[in-house]
Every structure is written in structure tokens, then in C-alpha cells.
N, CA, C and O atoms as CSV, one atom per row, in Angstrom:
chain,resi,resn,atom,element,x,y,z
A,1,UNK,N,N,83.893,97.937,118.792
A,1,UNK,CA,C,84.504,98.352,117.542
A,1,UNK,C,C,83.476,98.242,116.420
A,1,UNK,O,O,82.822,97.205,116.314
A,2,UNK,N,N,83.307,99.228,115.604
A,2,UNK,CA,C,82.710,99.330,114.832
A,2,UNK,C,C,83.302,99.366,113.070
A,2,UNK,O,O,83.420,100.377,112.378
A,3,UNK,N,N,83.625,97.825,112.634
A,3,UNK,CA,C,84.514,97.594,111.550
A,3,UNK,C,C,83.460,96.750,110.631
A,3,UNK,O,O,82.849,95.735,110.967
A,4,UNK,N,N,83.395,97.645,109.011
A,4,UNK,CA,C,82.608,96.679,107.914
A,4,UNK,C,C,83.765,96.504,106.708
A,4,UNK,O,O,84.915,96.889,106.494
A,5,UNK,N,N,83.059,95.939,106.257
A,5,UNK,CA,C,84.135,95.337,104.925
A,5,UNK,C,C,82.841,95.454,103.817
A,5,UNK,O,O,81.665,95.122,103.960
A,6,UNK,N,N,83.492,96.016,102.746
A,6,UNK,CA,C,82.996,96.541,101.653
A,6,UNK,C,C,84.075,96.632,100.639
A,6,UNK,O,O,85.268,96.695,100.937
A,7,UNK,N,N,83.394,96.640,98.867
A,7,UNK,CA,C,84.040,96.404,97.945
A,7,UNK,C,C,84.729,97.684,97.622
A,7,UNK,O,O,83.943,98.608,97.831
A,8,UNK,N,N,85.661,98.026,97.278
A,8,UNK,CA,C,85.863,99.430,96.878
A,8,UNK,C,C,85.438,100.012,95.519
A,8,UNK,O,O,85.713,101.167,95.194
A,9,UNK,N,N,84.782,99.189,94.774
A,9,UNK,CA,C,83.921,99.719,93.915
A,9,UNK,C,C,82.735,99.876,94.018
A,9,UNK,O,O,82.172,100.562,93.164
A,10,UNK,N,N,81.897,99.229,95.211
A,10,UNK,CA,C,80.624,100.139,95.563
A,10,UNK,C,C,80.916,101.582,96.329
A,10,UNK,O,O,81.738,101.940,97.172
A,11,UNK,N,N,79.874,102.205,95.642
A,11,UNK,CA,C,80.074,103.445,95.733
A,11,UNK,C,C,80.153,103.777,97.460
A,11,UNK,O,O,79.542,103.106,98.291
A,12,UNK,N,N,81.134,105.083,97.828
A,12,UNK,CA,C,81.063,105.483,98.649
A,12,UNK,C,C,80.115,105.947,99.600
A,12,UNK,O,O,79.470,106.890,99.142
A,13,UNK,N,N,79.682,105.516,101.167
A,13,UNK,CA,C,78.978,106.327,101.925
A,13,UNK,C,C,78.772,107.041,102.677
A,13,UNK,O,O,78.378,107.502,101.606
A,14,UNK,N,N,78.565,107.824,103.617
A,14,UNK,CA,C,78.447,108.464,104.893
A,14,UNK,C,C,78.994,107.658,106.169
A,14,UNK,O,O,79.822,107.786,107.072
A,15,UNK,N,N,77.943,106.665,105.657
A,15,UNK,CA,C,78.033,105.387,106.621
A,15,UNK,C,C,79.396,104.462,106.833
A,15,UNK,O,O,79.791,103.828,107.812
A,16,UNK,N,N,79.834,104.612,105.775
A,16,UNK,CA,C,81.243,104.101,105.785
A,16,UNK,C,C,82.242,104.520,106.920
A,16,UNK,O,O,83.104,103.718,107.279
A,17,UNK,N,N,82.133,105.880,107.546
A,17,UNK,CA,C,83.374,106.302,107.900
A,17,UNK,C,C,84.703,106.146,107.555
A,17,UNK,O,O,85.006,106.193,106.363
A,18,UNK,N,N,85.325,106.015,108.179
A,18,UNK,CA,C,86.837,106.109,107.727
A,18,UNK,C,C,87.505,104.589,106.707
A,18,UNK,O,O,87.669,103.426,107.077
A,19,UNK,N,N,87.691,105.062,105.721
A,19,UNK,CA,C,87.674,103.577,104.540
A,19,UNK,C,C,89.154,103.553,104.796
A,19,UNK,O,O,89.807,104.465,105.302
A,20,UNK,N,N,89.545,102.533,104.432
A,20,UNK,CA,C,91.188,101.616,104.721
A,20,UNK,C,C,90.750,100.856,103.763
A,20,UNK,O,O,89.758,100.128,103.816
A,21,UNK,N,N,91.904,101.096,102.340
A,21,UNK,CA,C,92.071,100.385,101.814
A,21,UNK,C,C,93.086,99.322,101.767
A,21,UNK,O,O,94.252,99.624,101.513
A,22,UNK,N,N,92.680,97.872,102.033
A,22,UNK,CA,C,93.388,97.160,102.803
A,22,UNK,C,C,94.366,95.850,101.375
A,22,UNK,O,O,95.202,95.055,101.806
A,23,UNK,N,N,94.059,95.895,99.953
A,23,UNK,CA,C,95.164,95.406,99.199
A,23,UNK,C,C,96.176,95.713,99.032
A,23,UNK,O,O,96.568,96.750,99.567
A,24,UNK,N,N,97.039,94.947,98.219
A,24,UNK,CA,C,98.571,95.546,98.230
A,24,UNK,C,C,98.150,96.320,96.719
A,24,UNK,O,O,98.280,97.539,96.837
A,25,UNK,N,N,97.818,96.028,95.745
A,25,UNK,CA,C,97.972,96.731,94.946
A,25,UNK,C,C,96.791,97.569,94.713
A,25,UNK,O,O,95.806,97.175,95.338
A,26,UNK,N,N,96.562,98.890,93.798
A,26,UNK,CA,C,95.594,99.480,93.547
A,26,UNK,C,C,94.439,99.129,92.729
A,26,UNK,O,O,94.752,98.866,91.568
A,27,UNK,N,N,93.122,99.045,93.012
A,27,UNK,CA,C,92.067,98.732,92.621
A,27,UNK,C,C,92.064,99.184,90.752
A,27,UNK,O,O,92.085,100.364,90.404
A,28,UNK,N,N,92.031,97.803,89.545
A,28,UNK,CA,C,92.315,98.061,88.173
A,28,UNK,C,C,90.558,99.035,88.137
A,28,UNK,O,O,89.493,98.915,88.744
A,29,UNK,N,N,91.194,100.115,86.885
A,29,UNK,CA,C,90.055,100.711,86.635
A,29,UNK,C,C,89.571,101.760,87.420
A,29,UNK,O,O,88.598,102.306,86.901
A,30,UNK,N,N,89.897,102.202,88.432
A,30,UNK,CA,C,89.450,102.713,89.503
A,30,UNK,C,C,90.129,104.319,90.085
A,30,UNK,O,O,90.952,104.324,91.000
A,31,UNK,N,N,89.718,105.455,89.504
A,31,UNK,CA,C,90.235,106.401,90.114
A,31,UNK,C,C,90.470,106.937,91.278
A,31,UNK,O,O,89.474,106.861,91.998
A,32,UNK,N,N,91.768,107.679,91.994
A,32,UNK,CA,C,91.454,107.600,93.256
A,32,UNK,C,C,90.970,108.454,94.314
A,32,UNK,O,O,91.005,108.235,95.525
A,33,UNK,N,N,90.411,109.684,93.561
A,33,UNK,CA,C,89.367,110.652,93.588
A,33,UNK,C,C,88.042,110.043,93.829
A,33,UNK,O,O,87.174,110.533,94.552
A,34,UNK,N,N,87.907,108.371,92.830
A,34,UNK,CA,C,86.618,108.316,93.162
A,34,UNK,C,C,86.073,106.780,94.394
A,34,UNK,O,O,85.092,106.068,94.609
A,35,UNK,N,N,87.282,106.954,94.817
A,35,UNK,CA,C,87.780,105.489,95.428
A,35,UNK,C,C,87.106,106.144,96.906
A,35,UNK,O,O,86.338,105.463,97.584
A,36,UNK,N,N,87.414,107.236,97.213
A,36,UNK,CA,C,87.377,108.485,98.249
A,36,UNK,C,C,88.225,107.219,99.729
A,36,UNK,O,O,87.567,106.795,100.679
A,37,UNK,N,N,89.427,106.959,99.538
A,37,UNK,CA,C,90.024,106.194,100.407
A,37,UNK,C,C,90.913,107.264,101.710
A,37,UNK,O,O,91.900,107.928,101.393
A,38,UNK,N,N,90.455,107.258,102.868
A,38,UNK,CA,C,91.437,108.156,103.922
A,38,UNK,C,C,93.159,106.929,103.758
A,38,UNK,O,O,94.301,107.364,103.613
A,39,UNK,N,N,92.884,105.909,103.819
A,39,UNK,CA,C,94.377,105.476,104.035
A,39,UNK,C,C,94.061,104.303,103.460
A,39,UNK,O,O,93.023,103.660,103.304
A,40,UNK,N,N,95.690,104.116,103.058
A,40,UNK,CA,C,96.053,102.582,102.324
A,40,UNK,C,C,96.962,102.139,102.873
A,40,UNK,O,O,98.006,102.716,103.180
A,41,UNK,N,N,96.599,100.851,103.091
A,41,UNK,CA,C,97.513,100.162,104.405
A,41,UNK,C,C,98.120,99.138,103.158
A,41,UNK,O,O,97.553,98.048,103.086
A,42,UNK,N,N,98.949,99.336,102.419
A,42,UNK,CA,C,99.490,98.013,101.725
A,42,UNK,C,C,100.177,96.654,103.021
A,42,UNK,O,O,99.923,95.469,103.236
A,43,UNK,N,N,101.064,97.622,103.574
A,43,UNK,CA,C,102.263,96.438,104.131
A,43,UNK,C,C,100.923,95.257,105.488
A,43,UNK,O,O,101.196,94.416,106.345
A,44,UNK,N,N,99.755,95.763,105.063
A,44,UNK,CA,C,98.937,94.705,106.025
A,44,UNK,C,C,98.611,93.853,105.229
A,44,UNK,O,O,98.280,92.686,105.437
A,45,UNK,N,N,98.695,94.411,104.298
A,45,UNK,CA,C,97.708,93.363,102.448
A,45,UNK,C,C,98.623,91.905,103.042
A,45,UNK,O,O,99.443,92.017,103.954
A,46,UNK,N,N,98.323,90.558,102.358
A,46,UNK,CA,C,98.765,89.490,102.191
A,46,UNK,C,C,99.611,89.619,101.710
A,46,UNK,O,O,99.737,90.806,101.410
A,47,UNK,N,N,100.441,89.005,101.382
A,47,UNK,CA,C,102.224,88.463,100.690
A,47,UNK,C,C,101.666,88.417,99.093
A,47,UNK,O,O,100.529,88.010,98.855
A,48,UNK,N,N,102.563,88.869,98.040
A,48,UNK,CA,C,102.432,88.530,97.197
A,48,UNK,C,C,102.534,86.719,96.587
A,48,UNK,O,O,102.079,86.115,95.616
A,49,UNK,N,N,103.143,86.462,97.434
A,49,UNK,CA,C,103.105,84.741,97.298
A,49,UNK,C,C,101.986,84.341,97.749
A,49,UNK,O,O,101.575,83.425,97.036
A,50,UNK,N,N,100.984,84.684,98.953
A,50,UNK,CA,C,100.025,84.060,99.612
A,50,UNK,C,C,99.401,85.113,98.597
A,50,UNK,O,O,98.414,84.414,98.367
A,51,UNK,N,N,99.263,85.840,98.085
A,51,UNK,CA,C,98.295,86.064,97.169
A,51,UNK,C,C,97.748,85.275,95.867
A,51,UNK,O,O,96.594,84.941,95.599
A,52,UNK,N,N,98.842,85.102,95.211
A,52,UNK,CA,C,98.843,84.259,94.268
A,52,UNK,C,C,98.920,83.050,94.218
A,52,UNK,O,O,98.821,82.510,93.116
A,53,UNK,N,N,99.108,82.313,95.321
A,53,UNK,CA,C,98.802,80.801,95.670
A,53,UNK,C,C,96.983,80.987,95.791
A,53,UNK,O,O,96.160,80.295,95.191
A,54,UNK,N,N,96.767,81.843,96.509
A,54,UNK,CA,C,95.589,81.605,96.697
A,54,UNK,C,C,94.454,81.795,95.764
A,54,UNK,O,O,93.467,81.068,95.657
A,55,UNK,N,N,94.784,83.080,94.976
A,55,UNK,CA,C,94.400,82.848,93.971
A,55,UNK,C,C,92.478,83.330,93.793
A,55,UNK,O,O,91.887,83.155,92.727
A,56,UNK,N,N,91.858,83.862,94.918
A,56,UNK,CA,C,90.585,83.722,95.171
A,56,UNK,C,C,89.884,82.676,94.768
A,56,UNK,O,O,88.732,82.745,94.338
A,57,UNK,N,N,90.811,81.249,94.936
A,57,UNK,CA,C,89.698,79.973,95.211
A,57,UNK,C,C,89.474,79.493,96.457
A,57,UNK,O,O,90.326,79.031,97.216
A,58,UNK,N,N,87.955,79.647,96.713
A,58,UNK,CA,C,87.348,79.392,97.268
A,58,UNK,C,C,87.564,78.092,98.297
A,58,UNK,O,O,87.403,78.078,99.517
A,59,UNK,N,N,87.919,77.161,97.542
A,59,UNK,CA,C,88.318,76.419,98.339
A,59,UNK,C,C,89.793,76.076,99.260
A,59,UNK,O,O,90.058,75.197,100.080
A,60,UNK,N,N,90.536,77.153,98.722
A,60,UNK,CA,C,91.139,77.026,99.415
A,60,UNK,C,C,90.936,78.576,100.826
A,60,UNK,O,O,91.721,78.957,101.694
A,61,UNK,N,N,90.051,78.886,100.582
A,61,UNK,CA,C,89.918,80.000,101.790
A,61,UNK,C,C,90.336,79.744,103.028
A,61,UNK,O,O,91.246,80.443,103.474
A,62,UNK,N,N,89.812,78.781,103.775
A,62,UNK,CA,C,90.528,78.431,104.960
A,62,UNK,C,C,92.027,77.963,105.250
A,62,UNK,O,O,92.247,77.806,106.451
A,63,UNK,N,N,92.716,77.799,104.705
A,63,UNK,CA,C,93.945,77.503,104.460
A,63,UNK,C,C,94.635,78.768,104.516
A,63,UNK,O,O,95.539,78.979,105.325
A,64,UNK,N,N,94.104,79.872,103.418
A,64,UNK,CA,C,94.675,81.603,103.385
A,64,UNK,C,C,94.244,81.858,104.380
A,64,UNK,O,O,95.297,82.187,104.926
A,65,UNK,N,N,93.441,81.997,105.188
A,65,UNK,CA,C,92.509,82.492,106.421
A,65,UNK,C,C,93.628,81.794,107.221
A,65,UNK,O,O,93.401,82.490,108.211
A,66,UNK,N,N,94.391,81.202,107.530
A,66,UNK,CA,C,95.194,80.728,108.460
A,66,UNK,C,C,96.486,81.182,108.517
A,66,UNK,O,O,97.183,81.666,109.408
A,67,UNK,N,N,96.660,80.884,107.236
A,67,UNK,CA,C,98.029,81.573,106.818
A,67,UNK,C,C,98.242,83.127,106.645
A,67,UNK,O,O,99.308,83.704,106.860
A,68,UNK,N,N,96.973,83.766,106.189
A,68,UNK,CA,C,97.112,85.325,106.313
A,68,UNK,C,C,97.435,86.196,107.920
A,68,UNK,O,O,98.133,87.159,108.239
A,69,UNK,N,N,96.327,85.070,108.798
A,69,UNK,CA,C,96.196,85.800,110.481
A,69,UNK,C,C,97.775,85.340,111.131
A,69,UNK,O,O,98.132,85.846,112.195
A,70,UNK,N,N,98.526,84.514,110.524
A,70,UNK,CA,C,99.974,84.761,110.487
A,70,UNK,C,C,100.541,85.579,109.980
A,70,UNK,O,O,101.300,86.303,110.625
A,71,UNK,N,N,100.394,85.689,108.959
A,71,UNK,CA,C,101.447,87.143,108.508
A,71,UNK,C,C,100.907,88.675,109.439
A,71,UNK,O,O,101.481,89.687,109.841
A,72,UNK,N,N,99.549,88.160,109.480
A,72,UNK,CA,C,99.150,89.723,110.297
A,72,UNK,C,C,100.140,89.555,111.882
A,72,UNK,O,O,100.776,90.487,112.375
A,73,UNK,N,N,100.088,88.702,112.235
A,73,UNK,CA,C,100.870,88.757,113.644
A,73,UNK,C,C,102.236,89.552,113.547
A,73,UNK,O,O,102.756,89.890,114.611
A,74,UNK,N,N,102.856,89.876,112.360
A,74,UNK,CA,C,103.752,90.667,112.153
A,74,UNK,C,C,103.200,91.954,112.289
A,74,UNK,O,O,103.883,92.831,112.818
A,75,UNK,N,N,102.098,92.186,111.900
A,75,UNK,CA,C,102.509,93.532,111.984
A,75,UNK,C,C,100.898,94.068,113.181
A,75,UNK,O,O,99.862,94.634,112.832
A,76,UNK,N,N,101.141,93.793,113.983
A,76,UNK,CA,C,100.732,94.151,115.296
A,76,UNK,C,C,100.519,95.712,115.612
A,76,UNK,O,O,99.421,96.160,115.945
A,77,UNK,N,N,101.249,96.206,115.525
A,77,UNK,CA,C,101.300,97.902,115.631
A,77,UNK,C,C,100.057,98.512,114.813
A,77,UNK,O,O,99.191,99.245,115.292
A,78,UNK,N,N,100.171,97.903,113.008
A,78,UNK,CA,C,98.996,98.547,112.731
A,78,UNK,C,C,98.010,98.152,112.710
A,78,UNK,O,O,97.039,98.806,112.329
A,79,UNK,N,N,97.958,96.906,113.131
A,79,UNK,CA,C,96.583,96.251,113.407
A,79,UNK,C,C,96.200,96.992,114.630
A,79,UNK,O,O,94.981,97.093,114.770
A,80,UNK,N,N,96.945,97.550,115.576
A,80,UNK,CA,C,96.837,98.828,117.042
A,80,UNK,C,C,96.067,99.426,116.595
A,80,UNK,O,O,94.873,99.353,116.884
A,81,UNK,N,N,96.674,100.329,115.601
A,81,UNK,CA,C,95.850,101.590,114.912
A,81,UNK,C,C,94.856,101.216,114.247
A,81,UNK,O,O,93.961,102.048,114.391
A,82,UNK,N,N,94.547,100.372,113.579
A,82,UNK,CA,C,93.323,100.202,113.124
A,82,UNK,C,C,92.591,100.115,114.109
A,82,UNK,O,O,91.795,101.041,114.266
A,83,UNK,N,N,92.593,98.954,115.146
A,83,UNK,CA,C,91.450,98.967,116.733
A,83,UNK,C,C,91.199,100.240,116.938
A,83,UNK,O,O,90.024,100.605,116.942
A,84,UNK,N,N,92.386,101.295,117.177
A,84,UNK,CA,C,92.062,101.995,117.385
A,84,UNK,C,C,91.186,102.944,116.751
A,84,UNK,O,O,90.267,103.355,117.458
A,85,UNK,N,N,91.274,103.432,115.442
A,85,UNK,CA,C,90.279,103.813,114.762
A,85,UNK,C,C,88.687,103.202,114.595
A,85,UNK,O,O,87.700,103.822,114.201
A,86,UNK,N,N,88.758,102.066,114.941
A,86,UNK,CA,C,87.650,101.309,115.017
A,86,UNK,C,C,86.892,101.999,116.135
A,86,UNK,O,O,85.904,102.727,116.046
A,87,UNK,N,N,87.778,101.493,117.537
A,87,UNK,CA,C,87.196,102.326,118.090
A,87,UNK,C,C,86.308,103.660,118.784
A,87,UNK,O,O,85.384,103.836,119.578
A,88,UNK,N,N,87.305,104.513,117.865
A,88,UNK,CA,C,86.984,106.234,117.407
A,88,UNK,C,C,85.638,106.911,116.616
A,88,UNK,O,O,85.307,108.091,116.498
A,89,UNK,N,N,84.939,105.528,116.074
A,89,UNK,CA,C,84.121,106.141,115.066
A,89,UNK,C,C,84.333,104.383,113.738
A,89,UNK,O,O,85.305,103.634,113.651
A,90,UNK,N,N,82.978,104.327,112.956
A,90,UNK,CA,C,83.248,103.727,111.888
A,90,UNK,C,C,84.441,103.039,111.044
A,90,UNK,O,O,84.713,103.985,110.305
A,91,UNK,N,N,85.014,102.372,110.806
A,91,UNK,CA,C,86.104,102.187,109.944
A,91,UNK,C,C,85.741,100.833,108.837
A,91,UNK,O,O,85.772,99.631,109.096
A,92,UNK,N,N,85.430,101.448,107.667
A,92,UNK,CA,C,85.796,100.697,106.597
A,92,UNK,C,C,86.553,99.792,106.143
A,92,UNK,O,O,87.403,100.518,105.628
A,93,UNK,N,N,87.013,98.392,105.869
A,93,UNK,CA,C,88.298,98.159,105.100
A,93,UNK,C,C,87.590,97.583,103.912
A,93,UNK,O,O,86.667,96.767,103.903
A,94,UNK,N,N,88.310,98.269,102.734
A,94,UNK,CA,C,87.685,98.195,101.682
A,94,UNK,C,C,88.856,97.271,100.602
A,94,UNK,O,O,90.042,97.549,100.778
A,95,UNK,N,N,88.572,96.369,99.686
A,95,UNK,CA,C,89.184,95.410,98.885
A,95,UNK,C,C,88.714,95.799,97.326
A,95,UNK,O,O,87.919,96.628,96.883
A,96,UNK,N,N,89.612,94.771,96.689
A,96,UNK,CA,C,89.124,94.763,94.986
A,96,UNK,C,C,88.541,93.519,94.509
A,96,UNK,O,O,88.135,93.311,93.366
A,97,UNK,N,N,88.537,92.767,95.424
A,97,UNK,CA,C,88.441,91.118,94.978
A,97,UNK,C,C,86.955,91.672,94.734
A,97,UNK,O,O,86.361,92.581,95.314
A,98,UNK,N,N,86.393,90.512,93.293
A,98,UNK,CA,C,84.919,90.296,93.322
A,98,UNK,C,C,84.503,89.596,94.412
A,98,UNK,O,O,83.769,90.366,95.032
A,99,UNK,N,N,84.569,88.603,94.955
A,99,UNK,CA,C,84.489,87.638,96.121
A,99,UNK,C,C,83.969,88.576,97.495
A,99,UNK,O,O,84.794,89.102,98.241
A,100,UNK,N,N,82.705,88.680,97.674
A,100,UNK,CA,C,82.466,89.062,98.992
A,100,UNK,C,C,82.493,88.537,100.304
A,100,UNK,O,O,82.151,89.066,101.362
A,101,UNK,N,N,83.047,87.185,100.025
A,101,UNK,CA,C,82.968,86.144,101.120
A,101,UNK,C,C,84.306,85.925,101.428
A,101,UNK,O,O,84.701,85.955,102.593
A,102,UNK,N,N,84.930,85.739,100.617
A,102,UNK,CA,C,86.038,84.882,100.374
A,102,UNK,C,C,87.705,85.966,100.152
A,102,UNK,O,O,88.630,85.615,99.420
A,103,UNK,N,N,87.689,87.298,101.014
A,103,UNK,CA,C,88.725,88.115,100.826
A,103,UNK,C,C,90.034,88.597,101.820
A,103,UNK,O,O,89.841,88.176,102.960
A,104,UNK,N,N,90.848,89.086,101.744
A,104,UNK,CA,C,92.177,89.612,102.642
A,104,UNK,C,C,91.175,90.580,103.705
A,104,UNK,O,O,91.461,90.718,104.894
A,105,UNK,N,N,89.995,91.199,103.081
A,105,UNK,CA,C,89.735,92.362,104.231
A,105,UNK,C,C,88.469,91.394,105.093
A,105,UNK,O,O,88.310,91.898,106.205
A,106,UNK,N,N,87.876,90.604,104.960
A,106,UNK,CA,C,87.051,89.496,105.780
A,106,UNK,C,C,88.237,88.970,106.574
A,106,UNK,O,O,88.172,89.086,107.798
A,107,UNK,N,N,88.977,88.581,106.201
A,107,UNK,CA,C,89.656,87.705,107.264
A,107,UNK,C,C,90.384,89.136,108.266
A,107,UNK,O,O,90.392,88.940,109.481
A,108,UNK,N,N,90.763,90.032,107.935
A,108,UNK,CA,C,91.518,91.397,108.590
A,108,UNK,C,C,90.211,91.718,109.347
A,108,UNK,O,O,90.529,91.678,110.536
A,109,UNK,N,N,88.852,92.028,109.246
A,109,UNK,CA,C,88.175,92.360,110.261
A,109,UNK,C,C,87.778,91.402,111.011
A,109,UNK,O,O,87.435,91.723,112.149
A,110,UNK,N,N,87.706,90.056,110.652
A,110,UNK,CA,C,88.132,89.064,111.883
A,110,UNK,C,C,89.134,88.823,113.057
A,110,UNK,O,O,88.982,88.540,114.245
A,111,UNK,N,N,90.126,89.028,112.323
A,111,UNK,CA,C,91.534,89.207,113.500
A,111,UNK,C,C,91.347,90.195,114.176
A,111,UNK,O,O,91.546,90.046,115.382
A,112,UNK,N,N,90.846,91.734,113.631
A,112,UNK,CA,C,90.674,92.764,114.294
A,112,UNK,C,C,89.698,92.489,115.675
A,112,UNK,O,O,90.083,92.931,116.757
A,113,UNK,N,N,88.224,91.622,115.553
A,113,UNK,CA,C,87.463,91.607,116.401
A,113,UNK,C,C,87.875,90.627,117.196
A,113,UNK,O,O,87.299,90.581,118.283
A,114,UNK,N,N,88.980,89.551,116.922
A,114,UNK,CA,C,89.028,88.601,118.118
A,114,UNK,C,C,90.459,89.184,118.912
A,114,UNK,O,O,90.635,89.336,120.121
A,115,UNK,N,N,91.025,89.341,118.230
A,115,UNK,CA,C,92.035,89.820,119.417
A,115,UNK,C,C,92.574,91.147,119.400
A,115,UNK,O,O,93.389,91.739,118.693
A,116,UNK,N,N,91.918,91.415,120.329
A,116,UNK,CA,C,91.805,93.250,120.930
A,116,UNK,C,C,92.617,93.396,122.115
A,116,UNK,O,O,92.698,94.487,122.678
């Protein structure tokens, strides 16, 4: 599988292939002409509660990282389709967080690569 994680405000590439935008809400500031997103997967995004508990602190990352690859166990099917697109060619999942370390789409292409 061939899955990267990238900001959705760096600019679009070739290389990207197929981008999945993987928050619940839409990137502030950000047109979506220039976003160039094939699909938006909200209902994979985190919980609005596990969003805002978490808060993008850092320290609590591992804690969300635990609690998020739970909520993903719900939804199994499109975590399918994503493998599967992974599989097919390139796939993007692209976020809004500043945090390149510390995001919903890092921990989503983790779950994606361990259990296939």
C-alpha cells in the first residue's frame, strides 16, 4: 500500500495521487478548487468530543492515538475502501492541523498499514 499524509495546505502534487481528505470539518481559509481533494471522508474524522479533548496537545497524543484506532474500528468498511485505493495507485490523506506529527490522518495511515 502506498499511503502519505500531508497538510492540505501544501500545495498539491502529481505525486500525491488520490487525496482523502480525512477531518470532520473543512480546512479555515481554504478554497475547494484549490484544496484539489477527490474525496472527503468526514464520518472517519475523530468524534467531535475526542477532538476537542484532545485539543492538538501533544502530550496527550498517545492517549488520542488509542482512543481514535477505536472509533476507527467502527467504521471498518471504509477503512476497506481506503486499503483498497491504497492499493490501486497512491492515496493521500490530507488534514488541517498545523502539527505534522501529532494528527487524526498519522494515526489513520497507521491503522491502515497494520491491519490489512
Amino acid at each position: 500500500m502506498d499511503i502519505h499524509v500531508k497538510r492540505v495546505y501544501d500545495k498539491p502534487a502529481p505525486t500525491d495521487g488520490r487525496r482523502v481528505l480525512v477531518d470532520r470539518l473543512w480546512p479555515r481559509g481554504l478554497k475547494k478548487e484549490d484544496a484539489r481533494i477527490d474525496l472527503w471522508l468526514k464520518e472517519i474524522a475523530p468524534s467531535g468530543e475526542l477532538r476537542q479533548w484532545f485539543g492538538h496537545d501533544p502530550d496527550r497524543f498517545e492517549e488520542f492515538r488509542r482512543r481514535y484506532s477505536s472509533e476507527l474500528a467502527e467504521h471498518e468498511s471504509k477503512l476497506q475502501e481506503l486499503r483498497q485505493r491504497a492499493k490501486d495507485g497512491t492515496l493521500t490523506l490530507v488534514y488541517g492541523a498545523r502539527d505534522t506529527e501529532h494528527n487524526d490522518a498519522v494515526v489513520l495511515a497507521e491503522v491502515m498499514r497494520t491491519v490489512a
